[in-house]
KEKE-3310 file (N, C-alpha, C; in steps of 0.2 Angstrom, whole numbers, plus 5000, padded with zeros to 4 digits):
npx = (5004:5001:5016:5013:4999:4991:4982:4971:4961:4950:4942:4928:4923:4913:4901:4895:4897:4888:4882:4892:4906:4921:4929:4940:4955:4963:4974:4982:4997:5003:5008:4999:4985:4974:4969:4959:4948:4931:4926:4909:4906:4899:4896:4889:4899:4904:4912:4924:4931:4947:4958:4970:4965:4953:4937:4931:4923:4908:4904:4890:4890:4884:4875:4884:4882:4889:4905:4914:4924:4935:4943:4954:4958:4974:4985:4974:4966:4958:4945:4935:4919:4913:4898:4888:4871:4863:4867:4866:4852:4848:4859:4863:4849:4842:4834:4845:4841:4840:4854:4858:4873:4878:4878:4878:4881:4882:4877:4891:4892:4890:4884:4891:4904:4919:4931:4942:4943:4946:4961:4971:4970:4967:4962:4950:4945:4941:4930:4921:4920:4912:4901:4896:4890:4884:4872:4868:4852:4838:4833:4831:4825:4824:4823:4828:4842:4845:4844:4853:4865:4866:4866:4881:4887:4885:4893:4884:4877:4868:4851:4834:4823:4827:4831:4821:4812:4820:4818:4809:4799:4792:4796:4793:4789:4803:4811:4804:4809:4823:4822:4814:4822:4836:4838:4840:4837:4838:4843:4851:4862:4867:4875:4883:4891:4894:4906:4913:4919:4926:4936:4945:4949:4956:4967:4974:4979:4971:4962:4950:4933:4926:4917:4898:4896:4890:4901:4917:4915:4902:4909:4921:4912:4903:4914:4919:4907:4905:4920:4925:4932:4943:4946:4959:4966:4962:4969:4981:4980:4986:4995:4990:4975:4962:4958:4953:4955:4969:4971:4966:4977:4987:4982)
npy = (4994:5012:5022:5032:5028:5024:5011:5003:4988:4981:4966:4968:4959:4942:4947:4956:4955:4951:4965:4973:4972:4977:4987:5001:5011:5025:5034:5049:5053:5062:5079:5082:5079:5061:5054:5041:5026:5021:5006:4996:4987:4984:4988:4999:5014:5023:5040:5047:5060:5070:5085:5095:5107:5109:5105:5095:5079:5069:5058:5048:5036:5029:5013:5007:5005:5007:5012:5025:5040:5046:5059:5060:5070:5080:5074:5070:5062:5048:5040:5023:5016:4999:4996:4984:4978:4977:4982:4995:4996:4993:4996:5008:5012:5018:5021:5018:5021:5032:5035:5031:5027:5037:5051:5057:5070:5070:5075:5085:5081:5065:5054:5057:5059:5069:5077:5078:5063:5058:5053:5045:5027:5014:5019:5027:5015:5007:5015:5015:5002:4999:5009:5002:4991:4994:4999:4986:4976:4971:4963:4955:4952:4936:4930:4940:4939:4927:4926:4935:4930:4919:4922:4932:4918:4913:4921:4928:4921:4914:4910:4917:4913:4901:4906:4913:4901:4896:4903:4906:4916:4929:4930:4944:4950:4949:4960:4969:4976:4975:4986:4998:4999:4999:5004:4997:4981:4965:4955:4965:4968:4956:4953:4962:4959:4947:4951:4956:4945:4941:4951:4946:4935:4939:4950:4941:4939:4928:4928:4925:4917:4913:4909:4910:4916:4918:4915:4920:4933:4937:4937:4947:4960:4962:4964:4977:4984:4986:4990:5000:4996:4985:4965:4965:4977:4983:4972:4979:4990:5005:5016:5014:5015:5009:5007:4997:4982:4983:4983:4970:4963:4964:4956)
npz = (5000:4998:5003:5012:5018:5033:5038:5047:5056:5067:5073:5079:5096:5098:5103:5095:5084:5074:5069:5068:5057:5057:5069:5067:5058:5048:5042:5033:5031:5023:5015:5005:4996:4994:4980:4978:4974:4980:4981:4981:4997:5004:5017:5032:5036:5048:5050:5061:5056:5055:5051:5047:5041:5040:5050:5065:5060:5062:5048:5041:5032:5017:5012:4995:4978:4968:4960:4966:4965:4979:4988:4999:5012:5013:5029:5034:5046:5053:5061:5062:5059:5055:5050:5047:5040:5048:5060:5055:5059:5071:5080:5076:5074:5062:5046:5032:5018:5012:5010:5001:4991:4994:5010:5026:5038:5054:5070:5080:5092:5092:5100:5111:5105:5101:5094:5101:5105:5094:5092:5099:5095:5102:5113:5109:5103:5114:5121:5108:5106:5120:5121:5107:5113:5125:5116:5112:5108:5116:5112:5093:5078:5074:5060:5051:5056:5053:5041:5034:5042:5032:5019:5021:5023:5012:5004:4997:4986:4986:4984:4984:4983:4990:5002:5006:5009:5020:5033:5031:5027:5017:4999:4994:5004:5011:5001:5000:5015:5014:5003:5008:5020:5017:5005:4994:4982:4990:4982:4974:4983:4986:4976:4976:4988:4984:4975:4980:4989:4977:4975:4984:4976:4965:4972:4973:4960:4954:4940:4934:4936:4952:4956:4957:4942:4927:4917:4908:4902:4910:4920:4921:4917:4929:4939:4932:4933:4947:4950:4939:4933:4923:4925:4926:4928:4939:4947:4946:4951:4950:4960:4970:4972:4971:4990:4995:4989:4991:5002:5006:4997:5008:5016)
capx = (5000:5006:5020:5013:4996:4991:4976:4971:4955:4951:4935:4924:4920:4909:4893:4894:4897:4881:4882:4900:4911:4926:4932:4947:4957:4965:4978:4985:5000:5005:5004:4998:4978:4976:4963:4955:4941:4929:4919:4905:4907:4892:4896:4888:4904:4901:4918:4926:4938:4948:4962:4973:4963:4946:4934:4931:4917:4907:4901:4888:4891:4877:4876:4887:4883:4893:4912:4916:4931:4935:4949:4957:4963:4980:4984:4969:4965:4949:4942:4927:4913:4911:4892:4883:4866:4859:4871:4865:4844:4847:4864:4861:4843:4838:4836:4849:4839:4842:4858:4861:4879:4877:4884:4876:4886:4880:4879:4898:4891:4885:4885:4896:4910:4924:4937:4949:4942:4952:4969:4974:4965:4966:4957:4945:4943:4939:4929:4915:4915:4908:4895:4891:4888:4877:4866:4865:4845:4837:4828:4832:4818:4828:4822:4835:4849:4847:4844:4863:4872:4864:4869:4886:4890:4888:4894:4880:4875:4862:4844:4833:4818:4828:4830:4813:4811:4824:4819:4799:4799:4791:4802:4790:4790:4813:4813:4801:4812:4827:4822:4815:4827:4844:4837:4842:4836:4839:4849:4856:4865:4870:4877:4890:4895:4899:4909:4919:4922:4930:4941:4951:4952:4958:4970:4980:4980:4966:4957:4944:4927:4927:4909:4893:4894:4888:4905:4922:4911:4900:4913:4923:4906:4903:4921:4920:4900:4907:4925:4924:4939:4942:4950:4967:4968:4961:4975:4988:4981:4990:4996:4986:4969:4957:4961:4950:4959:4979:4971:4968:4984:4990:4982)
capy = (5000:5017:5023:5039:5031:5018:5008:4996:4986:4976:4964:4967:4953:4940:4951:4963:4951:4952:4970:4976:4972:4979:4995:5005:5018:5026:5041:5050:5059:5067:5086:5079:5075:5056:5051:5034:5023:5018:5000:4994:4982:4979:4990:5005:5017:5028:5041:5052:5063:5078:5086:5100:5113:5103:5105:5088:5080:5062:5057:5042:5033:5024:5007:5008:5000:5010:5015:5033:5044:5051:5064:5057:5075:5082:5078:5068:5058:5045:5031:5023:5009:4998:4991:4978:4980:4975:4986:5001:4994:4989:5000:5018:5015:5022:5017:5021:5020:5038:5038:5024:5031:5046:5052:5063:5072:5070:5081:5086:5075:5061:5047:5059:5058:5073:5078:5074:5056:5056:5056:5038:5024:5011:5023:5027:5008:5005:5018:5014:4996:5001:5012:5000:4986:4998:4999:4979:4976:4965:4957:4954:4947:4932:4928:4945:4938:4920:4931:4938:4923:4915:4929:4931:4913:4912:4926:4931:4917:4911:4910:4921:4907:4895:4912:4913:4893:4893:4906:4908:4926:4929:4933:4951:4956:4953:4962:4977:4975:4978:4994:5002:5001:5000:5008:4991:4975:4959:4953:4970:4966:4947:4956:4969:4953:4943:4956:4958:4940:4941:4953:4942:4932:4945:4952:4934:4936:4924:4936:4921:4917:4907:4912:4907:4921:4912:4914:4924:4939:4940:4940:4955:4964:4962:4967:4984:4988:4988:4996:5003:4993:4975:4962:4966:4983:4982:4969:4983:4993:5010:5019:5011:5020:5004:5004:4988:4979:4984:4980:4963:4960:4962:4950)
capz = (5000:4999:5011:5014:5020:5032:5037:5051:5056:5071:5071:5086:5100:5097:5104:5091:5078:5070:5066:5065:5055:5060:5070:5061:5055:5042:5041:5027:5034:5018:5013:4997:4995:4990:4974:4978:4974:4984:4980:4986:5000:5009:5023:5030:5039:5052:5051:5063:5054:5054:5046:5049:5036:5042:5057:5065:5059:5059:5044:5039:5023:5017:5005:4990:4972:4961:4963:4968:4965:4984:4990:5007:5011:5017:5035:5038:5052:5055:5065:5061:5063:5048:5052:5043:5038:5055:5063:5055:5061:5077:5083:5073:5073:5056:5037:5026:5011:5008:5009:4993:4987:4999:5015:5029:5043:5059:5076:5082:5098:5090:5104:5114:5105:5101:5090:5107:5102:5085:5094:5101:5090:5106:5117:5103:5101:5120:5122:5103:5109:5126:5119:5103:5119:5128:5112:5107:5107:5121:5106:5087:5074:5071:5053:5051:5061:5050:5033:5035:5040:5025:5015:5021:5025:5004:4998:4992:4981:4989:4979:4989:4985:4998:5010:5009:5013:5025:5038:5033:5026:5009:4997:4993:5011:5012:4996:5003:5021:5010:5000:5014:5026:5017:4998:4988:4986:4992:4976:4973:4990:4985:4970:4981:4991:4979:4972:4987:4986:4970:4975:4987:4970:4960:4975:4975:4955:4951:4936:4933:4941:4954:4961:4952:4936:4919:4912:4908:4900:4916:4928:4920:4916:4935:4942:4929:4935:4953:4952:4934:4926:4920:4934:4925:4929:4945:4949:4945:4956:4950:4963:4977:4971:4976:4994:4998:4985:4993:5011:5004:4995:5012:5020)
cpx = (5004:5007:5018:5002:4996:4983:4976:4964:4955:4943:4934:4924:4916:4900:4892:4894:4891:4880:4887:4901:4919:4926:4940:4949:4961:4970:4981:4990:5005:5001:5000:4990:4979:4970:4963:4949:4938:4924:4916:4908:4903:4891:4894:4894:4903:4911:4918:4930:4940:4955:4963:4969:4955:4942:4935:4921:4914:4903:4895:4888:4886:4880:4879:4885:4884:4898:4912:4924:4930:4941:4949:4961:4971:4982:4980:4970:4959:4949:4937:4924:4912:4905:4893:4877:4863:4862:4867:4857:4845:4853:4862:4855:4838:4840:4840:4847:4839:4847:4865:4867:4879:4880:4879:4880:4880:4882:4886:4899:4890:4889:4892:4903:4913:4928:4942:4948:4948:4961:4973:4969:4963:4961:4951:4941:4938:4931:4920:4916:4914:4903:4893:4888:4881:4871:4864:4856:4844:4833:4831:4828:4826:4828:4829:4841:4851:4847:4851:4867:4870:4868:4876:4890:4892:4890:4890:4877:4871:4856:4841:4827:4821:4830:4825:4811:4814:4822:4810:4797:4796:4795:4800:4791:4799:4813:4811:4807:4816:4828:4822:4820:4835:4845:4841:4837:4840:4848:4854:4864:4871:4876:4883:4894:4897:4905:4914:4921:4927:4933:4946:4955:4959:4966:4976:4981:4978:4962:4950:4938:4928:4919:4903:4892:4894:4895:4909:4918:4908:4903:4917:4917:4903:4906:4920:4914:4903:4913:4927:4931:4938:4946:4957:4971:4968:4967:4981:4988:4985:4990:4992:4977:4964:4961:4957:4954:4966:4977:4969:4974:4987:4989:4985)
cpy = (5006:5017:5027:5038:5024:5018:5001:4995:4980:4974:4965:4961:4949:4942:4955:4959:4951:4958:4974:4971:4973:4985:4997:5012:5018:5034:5043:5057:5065:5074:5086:5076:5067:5054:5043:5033:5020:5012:5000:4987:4981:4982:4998:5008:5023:5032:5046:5054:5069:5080:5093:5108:5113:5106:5099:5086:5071:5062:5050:5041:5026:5017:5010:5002:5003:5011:5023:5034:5048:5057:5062:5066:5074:5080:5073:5061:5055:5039:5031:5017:5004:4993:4987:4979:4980:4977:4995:5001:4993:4994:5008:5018:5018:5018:5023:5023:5026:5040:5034:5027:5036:5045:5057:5063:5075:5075:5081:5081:5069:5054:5050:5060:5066:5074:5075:5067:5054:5058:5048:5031:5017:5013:5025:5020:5006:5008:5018:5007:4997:5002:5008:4992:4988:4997:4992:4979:4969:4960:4958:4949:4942:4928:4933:4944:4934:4924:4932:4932:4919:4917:4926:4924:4911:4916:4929:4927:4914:4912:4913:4919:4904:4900:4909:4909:4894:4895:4908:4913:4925:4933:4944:4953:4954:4959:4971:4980:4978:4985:4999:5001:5003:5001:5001:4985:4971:4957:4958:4968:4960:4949:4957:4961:4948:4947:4957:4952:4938:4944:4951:4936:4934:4947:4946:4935:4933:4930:4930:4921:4912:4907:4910:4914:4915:4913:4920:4929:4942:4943:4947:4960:4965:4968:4976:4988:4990:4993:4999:5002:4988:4973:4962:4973:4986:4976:4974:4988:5001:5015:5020:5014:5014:5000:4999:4984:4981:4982:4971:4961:4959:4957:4941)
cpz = (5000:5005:5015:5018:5024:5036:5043:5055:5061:5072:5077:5090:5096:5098:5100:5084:5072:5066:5067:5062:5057:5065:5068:5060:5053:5042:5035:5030:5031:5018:5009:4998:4995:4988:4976:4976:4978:4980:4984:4989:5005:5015:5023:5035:5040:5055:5056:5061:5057:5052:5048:5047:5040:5048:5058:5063:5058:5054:5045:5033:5021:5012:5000:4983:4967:4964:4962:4968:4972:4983:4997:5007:5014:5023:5038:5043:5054:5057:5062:5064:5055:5050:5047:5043:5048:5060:5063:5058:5067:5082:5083:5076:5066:5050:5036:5020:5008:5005:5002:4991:4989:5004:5019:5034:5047:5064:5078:5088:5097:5094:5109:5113:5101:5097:5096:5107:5098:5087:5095:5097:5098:5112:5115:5104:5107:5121:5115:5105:5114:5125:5113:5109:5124:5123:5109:5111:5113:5115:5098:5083:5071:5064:5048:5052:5054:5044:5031:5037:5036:5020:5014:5023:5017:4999:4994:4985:4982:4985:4983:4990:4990:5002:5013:5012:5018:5031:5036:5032:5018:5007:4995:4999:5012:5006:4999:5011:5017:5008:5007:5019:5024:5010:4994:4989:4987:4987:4973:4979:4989:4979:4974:4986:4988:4976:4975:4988:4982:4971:4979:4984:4967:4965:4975:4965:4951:4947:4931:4936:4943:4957:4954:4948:4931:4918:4912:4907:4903:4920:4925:4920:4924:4940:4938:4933:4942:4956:4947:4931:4925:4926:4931:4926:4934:4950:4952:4949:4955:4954:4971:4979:4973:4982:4995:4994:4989:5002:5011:5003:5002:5018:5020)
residu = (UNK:UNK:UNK:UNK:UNK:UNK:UNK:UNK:UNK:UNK:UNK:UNK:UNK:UNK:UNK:UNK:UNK:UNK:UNK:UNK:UNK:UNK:UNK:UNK:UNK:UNK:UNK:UNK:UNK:UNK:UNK:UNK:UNK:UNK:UNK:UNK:UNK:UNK:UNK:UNK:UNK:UNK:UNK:UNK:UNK:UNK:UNK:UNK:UNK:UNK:UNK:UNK:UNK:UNK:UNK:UNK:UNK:UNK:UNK:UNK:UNK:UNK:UNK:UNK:UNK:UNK:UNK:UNK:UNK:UNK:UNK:UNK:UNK:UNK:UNK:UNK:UNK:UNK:UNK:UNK:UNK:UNK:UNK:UNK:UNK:UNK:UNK:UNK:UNK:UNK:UNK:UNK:UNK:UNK:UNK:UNK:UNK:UNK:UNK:UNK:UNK:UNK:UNK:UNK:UNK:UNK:UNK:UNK:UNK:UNK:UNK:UNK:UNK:UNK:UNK:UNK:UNK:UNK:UNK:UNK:UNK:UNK:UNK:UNK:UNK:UNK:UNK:UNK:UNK:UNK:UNK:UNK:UNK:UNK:UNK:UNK:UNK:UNK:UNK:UNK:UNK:UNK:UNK:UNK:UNK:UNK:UNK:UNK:UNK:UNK:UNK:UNK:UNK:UNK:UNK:UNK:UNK:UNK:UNK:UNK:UNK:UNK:UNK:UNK:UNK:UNK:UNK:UNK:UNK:UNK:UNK:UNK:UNK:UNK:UNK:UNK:UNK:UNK:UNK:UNK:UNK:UNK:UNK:UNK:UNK:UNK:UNK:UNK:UNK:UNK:UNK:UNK:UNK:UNK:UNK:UNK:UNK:UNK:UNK:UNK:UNK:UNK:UNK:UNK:UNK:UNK:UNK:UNK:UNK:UNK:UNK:UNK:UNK:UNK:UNK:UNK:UNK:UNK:UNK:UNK:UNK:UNK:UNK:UNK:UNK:UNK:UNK:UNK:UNK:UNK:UNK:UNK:UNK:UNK:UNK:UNK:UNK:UNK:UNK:UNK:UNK:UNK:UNK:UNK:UNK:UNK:UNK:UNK:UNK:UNK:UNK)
# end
């Protein structure tokens, strides 16, 4: 990955598991702006940044299913939260569905927390798992729970007629569930996780399909809708521009 930037992600306990994904942060301690791409990857991320030039500010960043050109400023400095759908419904509290590809910035207190937060990442860490344990739910509709580890258990490959079967949901009312809450459907979803699947193909150098696409011409046509290149371009990686893809490689 670049030298000038770095990046580190640590998986929650087992009580959170459900709805994090990881807690992390990310610095960029050059003078120098830095261009990247964001894919979609299934998560919604809740930012604390800030930056020499900058106020401090949290962000939320809603579901992605398209790649975006960001700017990582000058300077900058940021923790975050990377939910999972059932993180942002049951943790945050509220549908995303507005913010499909979008981004709103939250109260400067939001959940108490501070710019003087954004200084020690261990302290920070302590301090958002405490508060995301406070908010786990005395109850969860478990048709929801079983949904997600179906889902993520197969990458997203899963048919969403044996969902349906599995956990006893029609597949009209997950699909409705879906929109409203987290502005996609269902399959749109299975789509973004497969997708992310296939980049820890791609990142070992594998530029095939290994995942249930019809064939060589889907899977590139897949890989470009998502990060807007073919899987050989995206290998090369120029310049370290899709950081999801260089945070793989290094695993």
């Amino acid at each position: 990955m670049n030298n000038n930037f770095y990046y580190k992600a640590v998986e929650p306990d087992e009580s959170l598991a459900d709805f994090v994904e990881n807690i992390g942060m990310f610095h960029n301690p050059s003078d120098q702006a830095m261009e990247v791409v964001l894919m979609p990857d299934g998560r919604i991320d809740l930012f604390f940044m800030k930056t020499e030039s900058e106020p401090f500010e949290i962000t939320l960043i809603g579901l992605e299913n398209v790649p975006e050109q960001q700017i990582i400023p000058a300077n900058a400095l940021a923790f975050k939260i990377s939910f999972k759908p059932l993180g942002a419904e049951y943790l945050l509290q509220t549908s995303i569905a507005d913010i499909l590809n979008s981004a709103k910035v939250l109260p400067n207190d939001f959940w108490e927390f501070t710019a003087d937060d954004v200084k020690d990442f261990e302290a920070f860490h302590s301090k958002i798992a405490k508060k995301l344990k406070e908010l786990l739910p005395a109850k969860i509709d478990e048709r929801k729970r079983k949904l997600f580890k179906l889902v993520y258990e197969s990458n997203g490959e899963i048919k969403i007629q044996q969902l349906s079967e599995e956990i006893f949901w029609s597949s009209r009312e997950i699909n409705r569930y879906f929109n409203k809450q987290f502005g996609l459907s269902l399959n749109a979803f299975c789509k973004i996780l497969r997708f992310k699947a296939s980049l820890e193909h791609i990142a070992k150098g594998r530029l095939f399909p290994e995942l249930n696409f019809t064939d060589q011409t889907h899977f590139i046509k897949e890989i470009k809708k998502f990060s807007g290149v073919v899987p050989s371009e995206l290998l090369k990686n120029k310049d370290d521009r899709f950081i999801l893809l260089s945070v793989l490689k290094q695993q």
